[in-house]
MARSEMAR-702830 format. One record per residue (C-alpha): residue in three letters; x, y, z. Coordinates in Angstrom, 1 decimal. Last residue first. Layout:
N
{"ALA", {X, Y, Z}}
...
This chain:
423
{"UNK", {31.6, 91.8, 11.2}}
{"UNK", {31.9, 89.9, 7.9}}
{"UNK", {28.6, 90.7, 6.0}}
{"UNK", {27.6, 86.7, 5.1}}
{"UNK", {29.0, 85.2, 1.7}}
{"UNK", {25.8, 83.7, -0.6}}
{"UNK", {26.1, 80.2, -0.8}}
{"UNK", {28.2, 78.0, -2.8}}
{"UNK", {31.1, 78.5, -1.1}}
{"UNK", {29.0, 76.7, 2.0}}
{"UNK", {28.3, 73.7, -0.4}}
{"UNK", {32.2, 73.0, -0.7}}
{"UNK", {32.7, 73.5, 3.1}}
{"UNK", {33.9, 75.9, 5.6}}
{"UNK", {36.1, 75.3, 8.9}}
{"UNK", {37.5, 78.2, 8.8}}
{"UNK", {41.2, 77.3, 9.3}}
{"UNK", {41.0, 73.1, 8.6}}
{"UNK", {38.6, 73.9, 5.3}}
{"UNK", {36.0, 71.1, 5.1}}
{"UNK", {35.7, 68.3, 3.1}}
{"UNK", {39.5, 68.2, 3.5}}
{"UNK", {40.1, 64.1, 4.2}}
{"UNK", {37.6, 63.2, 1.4}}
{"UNK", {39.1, 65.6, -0.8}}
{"UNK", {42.8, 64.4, -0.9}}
{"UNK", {45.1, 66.8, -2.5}}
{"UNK", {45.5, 68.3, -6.4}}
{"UNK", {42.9, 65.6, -7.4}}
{"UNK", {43.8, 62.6, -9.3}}
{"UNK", {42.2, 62.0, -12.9}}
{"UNK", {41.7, 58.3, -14.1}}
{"UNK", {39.5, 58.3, -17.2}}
{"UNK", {38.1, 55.1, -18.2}}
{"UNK", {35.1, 56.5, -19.3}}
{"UNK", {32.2, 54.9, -17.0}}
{"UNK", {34.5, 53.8, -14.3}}
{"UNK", {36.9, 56.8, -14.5}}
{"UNK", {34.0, 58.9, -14.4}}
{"UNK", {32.3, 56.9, -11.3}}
{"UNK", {35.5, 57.4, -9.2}}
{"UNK", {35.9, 61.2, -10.2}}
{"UNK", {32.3, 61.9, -8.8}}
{"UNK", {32.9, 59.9, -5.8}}
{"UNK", {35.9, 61.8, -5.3}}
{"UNK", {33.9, 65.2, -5.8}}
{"UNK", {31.7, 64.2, -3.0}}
{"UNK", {32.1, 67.7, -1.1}}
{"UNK", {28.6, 69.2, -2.1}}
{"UNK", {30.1, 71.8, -3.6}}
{"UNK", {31.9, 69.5, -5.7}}
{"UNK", {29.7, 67.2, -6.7}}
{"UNK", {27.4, 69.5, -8.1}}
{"UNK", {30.0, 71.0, -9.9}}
{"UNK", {30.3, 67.6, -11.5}}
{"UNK", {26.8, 67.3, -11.8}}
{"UNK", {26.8, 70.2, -13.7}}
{"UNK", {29.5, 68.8, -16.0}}
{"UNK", {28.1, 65.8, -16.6}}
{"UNK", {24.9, 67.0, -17.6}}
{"UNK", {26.5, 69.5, -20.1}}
{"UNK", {29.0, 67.1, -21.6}}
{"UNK", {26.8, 65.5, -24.6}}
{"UNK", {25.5, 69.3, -25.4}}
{"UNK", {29.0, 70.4, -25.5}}
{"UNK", {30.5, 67.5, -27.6}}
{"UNK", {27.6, 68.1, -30.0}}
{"UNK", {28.4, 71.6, -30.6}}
{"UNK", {32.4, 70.7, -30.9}}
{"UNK", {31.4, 68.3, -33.4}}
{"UNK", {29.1, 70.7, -35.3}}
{"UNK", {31.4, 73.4, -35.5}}
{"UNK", {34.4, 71.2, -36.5}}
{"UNK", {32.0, 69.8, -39.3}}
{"UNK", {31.0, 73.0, -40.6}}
{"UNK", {34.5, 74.5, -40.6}}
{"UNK", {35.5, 71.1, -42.1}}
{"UNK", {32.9, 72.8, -45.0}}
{"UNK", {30.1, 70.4, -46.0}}
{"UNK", {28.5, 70.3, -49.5}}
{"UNK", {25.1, 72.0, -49.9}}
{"UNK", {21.6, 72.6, -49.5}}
{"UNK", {21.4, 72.2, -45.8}}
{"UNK", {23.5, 73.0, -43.6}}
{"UNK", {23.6, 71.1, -40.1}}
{"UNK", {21.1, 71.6, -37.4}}
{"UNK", {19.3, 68.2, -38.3}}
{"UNK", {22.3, 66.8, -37.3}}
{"UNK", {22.4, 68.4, -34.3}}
{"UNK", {19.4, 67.0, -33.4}}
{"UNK", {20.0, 63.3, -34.7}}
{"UNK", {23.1, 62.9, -32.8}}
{"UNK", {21.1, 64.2, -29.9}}
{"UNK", {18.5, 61.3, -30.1}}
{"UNK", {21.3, 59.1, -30.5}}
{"UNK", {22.9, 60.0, -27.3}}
{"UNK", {19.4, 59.0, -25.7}}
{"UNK", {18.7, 55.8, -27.5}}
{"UNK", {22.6, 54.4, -26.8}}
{"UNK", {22.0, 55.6, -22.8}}
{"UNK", {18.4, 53.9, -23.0}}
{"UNK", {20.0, 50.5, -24.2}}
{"UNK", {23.0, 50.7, -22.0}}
{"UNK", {20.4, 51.0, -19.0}}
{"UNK", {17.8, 48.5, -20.7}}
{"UNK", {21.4, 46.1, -20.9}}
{"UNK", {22.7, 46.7, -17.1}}
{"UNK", {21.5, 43.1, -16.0}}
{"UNK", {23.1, 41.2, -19.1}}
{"UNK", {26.0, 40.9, -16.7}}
{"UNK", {23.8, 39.6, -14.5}}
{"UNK", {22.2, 36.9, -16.8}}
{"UNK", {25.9, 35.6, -18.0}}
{"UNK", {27.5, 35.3, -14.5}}
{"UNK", {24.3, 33.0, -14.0}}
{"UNK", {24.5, 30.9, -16.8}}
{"UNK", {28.3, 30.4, -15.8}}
{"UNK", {27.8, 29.9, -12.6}}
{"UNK", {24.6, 27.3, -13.0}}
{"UNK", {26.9, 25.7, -15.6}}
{"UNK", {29.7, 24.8, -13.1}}
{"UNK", {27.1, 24.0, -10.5}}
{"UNK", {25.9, 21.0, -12.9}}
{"UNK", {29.4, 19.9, -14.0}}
{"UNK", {30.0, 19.6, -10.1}}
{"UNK", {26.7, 17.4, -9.8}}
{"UNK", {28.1, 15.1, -12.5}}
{"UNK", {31.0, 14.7, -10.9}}
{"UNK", {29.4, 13.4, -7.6}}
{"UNK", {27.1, 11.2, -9.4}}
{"UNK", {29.9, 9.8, -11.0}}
{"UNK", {31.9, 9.0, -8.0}}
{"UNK", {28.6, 7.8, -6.0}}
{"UNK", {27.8, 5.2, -8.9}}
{"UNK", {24.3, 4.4, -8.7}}
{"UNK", {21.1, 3.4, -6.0}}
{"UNK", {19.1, 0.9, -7.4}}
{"UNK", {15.4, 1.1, -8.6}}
{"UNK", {12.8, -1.4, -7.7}}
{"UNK", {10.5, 0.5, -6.2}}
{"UNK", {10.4, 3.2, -8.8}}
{"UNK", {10.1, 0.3, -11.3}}
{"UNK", {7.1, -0.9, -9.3}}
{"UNK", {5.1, 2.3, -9.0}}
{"UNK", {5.7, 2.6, -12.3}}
{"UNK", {3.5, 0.1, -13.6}}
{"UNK", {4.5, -3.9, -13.4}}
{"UNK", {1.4, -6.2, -13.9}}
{"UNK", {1.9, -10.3, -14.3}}
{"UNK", {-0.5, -12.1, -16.2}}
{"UNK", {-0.8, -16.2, -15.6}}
{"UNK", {-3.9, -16.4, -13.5}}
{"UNK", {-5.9, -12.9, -13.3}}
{"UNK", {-5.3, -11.4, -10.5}}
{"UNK", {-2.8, -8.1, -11.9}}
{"UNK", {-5.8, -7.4, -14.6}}
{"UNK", {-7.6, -5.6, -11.5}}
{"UNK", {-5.1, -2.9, -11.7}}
{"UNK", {-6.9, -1.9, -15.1}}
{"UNK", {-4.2, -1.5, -17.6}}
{"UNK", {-3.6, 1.8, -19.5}}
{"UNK", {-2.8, 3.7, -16.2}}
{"UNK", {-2.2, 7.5, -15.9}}
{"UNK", {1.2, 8.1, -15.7}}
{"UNK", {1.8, 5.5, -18.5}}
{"UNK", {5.1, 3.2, -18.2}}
{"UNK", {2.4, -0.1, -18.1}}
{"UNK", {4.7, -3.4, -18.4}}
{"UNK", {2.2, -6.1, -19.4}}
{"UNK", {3.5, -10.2, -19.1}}
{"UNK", {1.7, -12.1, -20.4}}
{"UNK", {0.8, -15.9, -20.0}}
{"UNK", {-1.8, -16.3, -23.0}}
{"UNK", {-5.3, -13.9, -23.5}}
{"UNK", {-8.7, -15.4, -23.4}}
{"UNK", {-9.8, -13.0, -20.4}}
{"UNK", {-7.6, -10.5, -21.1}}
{"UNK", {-9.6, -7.8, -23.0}}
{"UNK", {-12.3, -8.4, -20.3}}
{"UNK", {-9.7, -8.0, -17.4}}
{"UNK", {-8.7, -4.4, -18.6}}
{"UNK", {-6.5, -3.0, -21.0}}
{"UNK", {-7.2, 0.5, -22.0}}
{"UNK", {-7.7, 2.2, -18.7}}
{"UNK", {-9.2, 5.3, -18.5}}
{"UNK", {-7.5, 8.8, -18.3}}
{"UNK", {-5.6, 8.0, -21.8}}
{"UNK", {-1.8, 7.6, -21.1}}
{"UNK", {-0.7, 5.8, -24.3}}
{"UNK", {2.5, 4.3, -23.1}}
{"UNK", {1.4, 0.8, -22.4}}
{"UNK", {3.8, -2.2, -23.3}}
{"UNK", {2.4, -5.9, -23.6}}
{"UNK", {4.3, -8.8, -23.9}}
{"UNK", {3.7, -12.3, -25.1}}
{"UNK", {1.2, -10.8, -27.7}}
{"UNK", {-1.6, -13.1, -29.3}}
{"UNK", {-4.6, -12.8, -27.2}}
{"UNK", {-3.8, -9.1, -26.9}}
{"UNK", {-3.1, -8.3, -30.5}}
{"UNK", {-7.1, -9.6, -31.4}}
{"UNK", {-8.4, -7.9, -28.5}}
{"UNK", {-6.9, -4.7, -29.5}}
{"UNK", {-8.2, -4.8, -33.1}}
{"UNK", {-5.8, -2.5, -35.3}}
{"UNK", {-2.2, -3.4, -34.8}}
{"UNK", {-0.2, -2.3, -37.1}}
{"UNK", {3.2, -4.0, -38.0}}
{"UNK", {7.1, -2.2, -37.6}}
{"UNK", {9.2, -0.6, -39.4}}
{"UNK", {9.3, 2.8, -37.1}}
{"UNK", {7.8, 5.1, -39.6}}
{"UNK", {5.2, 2.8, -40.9}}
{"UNK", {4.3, 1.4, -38.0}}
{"UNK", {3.6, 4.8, -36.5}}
{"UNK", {1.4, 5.5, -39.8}}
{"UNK", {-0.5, 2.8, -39.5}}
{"UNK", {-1.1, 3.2, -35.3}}
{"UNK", {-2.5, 6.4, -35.8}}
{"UNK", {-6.1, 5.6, -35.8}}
{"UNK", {-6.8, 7.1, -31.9}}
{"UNK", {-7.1, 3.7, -30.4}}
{"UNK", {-3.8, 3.4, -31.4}}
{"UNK", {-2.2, -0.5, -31.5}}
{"UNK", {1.9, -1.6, -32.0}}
{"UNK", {2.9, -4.6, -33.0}}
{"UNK", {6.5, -5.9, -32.9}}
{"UNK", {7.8, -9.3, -33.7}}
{"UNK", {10.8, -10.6, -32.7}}
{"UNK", {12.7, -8.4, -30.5}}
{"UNK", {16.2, -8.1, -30.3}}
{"UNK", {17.5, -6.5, -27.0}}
{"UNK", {18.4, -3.2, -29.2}}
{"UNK", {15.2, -3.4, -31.0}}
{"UNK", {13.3, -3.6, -28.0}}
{"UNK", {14.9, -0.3, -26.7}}
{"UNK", {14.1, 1.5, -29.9}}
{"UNK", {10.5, 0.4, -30.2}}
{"UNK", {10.2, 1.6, -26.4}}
{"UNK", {12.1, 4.9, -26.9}}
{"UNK", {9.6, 5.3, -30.1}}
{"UNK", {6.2, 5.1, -28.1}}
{"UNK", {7.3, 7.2, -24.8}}
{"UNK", {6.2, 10.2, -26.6}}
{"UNK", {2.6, 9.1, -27.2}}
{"UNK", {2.0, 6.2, -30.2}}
{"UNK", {0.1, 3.8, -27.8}}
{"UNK", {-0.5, 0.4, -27.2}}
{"UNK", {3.0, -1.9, -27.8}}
{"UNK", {2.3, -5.4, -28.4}}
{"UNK", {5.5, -7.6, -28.3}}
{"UNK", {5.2, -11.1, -29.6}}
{"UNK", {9.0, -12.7, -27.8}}
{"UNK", {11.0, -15.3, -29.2}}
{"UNK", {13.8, -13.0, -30.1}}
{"UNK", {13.8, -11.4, -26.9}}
{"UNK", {14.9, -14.6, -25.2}}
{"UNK", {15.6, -13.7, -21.9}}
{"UNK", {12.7, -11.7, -20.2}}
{"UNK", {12.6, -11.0, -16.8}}
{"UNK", {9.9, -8.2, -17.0}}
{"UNK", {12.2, -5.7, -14.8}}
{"UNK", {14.7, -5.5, -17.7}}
{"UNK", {12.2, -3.7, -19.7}}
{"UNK", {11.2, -1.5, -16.9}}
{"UNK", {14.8, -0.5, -16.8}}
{"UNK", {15.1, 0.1, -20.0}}
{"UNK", {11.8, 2.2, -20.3}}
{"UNK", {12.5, 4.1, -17.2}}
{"UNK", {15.8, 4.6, -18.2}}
{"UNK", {19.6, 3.4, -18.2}}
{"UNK", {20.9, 3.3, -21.6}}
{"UNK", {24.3, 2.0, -20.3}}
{"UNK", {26.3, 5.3, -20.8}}
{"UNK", {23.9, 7.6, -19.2}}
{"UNK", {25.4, 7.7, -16.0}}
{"UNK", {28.9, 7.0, -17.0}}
{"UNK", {30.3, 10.6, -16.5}}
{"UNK", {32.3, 13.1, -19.1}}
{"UNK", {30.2, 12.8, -21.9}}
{"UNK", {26.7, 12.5, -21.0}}
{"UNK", {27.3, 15.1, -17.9}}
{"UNK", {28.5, 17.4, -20.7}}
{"UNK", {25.5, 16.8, -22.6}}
{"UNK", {23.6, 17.7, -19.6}}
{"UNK", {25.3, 21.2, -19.1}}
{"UNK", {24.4, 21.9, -23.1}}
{"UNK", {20.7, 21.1, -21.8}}
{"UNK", {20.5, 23.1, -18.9}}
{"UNK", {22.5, 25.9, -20.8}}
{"UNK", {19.5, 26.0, -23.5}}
{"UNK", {17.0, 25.6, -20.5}}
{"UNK", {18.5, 29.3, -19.5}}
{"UNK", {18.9, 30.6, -22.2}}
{"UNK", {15.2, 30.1, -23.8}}
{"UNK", {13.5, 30.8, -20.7}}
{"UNK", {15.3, 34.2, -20.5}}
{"UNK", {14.5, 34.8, -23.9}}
{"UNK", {10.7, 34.5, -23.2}}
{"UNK", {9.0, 31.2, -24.7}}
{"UNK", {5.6, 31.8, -24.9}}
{"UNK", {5.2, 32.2, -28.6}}
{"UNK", {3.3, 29.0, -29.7}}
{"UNK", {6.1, 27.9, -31.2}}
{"UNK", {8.7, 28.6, -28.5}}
{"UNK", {6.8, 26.9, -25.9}}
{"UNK", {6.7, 23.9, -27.9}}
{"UNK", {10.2, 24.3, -28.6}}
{"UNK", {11.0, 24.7, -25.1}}
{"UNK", {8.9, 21.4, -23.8}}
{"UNK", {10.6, 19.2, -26.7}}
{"UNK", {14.1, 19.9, -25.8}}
{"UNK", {13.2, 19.4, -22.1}}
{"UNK", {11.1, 15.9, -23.4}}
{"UNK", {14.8, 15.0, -25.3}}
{"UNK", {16.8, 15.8, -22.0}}
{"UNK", {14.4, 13.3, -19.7}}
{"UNK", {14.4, 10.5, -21.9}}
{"UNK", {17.9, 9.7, -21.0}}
{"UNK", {18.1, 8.4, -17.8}}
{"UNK", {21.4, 9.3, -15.4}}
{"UNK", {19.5, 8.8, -12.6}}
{"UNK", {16.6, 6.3, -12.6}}
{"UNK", {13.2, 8.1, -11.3}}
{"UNK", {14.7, 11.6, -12.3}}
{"UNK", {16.0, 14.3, -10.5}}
{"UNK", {20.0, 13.7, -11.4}}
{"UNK", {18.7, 13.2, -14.8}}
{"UNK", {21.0, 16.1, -16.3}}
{"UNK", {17.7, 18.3, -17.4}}
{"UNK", {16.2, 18.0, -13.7}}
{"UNK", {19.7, 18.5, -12.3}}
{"UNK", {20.2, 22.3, -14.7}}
{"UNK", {16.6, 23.1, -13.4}}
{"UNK", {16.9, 22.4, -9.8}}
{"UNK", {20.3, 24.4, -10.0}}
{"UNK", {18.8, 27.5, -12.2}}
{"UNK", {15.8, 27.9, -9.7}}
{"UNK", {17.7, 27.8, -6.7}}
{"UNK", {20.0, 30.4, -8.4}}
{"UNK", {16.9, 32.4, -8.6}}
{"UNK", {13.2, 30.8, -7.7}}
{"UNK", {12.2, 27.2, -6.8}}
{"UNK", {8.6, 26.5, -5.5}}
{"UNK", {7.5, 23.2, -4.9}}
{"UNK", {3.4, 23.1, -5.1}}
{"UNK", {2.3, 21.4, -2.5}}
{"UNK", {-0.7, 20.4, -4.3}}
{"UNK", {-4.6, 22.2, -4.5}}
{"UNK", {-7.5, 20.6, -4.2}}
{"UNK", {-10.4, 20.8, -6.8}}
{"UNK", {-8.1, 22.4, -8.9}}
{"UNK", {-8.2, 24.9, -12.0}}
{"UNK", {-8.8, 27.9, -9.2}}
{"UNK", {-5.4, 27.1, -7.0}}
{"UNK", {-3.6, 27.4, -10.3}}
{"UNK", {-4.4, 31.2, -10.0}}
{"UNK", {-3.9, 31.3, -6.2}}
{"UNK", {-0.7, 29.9, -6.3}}
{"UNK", {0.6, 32.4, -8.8}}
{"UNK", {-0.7, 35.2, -7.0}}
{"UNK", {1.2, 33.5, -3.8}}
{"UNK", {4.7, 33.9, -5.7}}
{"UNK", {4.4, 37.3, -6.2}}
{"UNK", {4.7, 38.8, -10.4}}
{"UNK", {7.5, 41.2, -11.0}}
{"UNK", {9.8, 39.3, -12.7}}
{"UNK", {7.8, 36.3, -14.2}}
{"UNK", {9.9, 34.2, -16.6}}
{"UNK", {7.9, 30.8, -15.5}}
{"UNK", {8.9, 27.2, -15.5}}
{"UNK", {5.7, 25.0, -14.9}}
{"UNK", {7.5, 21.3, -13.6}}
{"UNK", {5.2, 18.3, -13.6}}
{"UNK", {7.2, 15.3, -12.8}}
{"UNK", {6.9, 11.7, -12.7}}
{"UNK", {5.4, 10.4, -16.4}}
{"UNK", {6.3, 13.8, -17.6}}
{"UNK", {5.0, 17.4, -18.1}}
{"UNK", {7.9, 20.1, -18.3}}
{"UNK", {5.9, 23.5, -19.2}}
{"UNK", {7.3, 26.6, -21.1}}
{"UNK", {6.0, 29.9, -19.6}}
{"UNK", {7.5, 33.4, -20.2}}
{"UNK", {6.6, 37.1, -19.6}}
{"UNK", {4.8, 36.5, -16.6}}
{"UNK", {3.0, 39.8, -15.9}}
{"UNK", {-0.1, 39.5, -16.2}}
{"UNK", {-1.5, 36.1, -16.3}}
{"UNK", {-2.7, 34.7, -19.1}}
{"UNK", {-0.3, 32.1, -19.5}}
{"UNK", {-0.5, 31.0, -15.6}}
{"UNK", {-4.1, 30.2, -16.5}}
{"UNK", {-3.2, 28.5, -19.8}}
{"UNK", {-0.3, 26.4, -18.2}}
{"UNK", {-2.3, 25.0, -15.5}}
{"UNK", {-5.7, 24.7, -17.9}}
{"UNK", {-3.6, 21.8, -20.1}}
{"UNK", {-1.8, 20.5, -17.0}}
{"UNK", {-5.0, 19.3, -15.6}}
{"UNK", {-4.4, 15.8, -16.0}}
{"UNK", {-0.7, 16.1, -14.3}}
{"UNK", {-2.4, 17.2, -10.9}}
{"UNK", {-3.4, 14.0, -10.4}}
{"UNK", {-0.7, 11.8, -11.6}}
{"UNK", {1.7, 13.6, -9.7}}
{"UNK", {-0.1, 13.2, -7.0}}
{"UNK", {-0.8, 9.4, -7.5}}
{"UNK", {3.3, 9.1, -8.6}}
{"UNK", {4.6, 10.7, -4.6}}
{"UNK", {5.0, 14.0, -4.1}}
{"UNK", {8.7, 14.4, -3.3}}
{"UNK", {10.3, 11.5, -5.1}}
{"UNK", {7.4, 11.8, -8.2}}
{"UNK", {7.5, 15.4, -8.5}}
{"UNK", {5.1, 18.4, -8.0}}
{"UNK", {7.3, 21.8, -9.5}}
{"UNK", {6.5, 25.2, -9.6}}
{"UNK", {9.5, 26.8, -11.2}}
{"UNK", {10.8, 31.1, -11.5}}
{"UNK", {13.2, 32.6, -13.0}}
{"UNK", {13.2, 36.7, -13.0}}
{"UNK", {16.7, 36.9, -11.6}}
């Protein structure tokens, strides 16, 4: 199996890590798109995970290395998954069972998103495509048949609980950012039953995201901050956004900053009356869940990886079938190019043609059958014709127990030698 994933994750690297290596994820995925021989490349970036998932059958795992190792100052620990391994890391990572809070949502839609970004800029391979297709049928089934993702669970949600908040009704949200994270957050404050919603983008598109999701623009930041109640951060700029001069004037807020890269200036957490949770805190914070669901879920997940997999290998022998088809075609053609020309077709012509084409198809096969035979593996000779052709033909007596004749003690290939003067 060609599948291959470098992975840096929150649980095993840590968020700063992640963080770090995440802002170079641009020249990452162009390096290991240029290199020759991977066939494939789609790439999972998200607030805790970094995962490049590369079709790359013949390519070694330490050339890889070495080509991200050039885009970075220092390189990570990169977390390398190939084959089966592969499939089962993916197939979790796609059911939530990797993620910050298991069972969250966001994680199947940014998959979704990764492949058909991938796929429109033509670096999705087939393979790729399969295989993450599966991943994401296996996590619908892990929707449907366990509770993890029944009560909304996900970073957003449960960075939205984290704030305290009661009376949603009451509240001025302010939500910075129109990135991917942007319309889980509208939708989760609309199902608690937010007032008022703002939203601000520093990058002008903050109109036409209010537009689309009901909501009001927010064009001076300063302005928004002095009246909002509740800040959200999803924008994910390499500087802060929100700092202690924006907040200087600003009421008792609370700021919730899901970004990878901070919006809000760590500093901002001293300031009297504002109160800072980023995702170091909701990682923190998060419980462990069901054990019986988990459990399921993680069967549903092998079942897939068997089924993907029993699918790849049988796909295995397809350049073989594909050169057999091309090569019996190629004699179709000949003979037909032997046929009469000029005028209709006798069923002598046709008999004669058949029975041509029938000889030229048989002629390999029948020298390697004699082959065979004076080599003393006609058995395995009849074995592989009854698995290729389904024809079963039993020999007269049992080859592999007279290879060799019991009276002379002479063999298959020595018949097929020239006979010695008898003295």
């Amino acid at each position: 199996m060609s599948l291959r994933i470098l992975s840096v994750t929150h649980d095993l690297h840590g968020l700063t890590e992640v963080q770090r290596v995440s802002q170079h994820t641009d020249t990452l995925s162009a390096s290991l798109r240029s290199t020759a021989g991977v066939e494939g490349l789609v790439t999972l970036a998200t607030c805790n995970r970094l995962e490049f998932m590369i079709d790359s059958p013949k390519v070694p795992e330490a050339h890889l290395r070495l080509r991200l190792a050039r885009e970075l100052d220092s390189q990570p620990d990169w977390v390398v998954y190939e084959g089966e391994d592969a499939l089962t890391h993916l197939f979790r990572v796609a059911s939530g069972l990797e993620s910050m809070v298991v069972g969250e949502r966001e994680i199947t839609g940014q998959l979704r998103r990764a492949l058909k970004a991938a796929q429109a800029s033509g670096d999705a391979s087939g393979t790729l495509t399969s295989v993450i297709n599966a991943a994401l049928h296996t996590s619908r089934r892990v929707s449907a048949e366990t509770r993890l993702q029944e009560s909304g669970r996900s970073v957003v949600s449960v960075g939205l609980d984290m704030t305290g908040i009661t009376d949603w009704g009451n509240q001025r949200v302010l939500l910075v950012g129109t990135g991917s994270y942007a319309g889980a957050v509208v939708a989760a404050l609309r199902q608690r039953g937010a007032g008022t919603i703002f939203v601000h983008s520093s990058s002008g598109r903050a109109i036409g995201f209010a537009e689309r999701h009901a909501i009001t623009p927010a064009l001076d930041l300063d302005s928004a901050l002095g009246r909002a109640t509740l800040v959200v951060t999803c924008r994910g700029s390499a500087t802060p956004v929100v700092t202690t001069a924006n907040l200087k004037d600003a009421t008792p807020t609370v700021l919730l900053d899901l970004s990878l890269q901070p919006d809000v200036d760590p500093a901002v957490a001293s300031l009297p009356g504002i109160t800072l949770l980023d995702l170091t805190a909701i990682q923190a914070a998060i419980s462990p869940t069901w054990a019986a669901d988990s459990a399921h879920a993680e069967r549903i997940v092998a079942e897939g990886v068997h089924e993907i997999s029993d699918r790849l290998a049988s796909r295995a022998a397809d350049p073989a079938v594909a050169s057999l088809r091309a090569a019996m075609l190629r004699i179709v053609d000949e003979e037909v190019a032997r046929l009469p020309q000029g005028r209709a077709l006798t069923v002598e012509d046709c008999a004669l043609a058949l029975r041509h084409l029938t000889t030229k198809l048989l002629h390999t096969p029948s020298i390697r059958a004699r082959d065979a035979a004076a080599e003393g593996r006609i058995a395995d000779y009849l074995a592989a014709m009854e698995e290729l052709y389904g024809i079963d033909i039993q020999p007269d007596f049992d080859v592999q127990s007279h290879r060799r004749c019991p009276v002379t003690g002479l063999s298959f290939a020595d018949l097929a030698t020239e006979p010695t003067e008898i003295r």
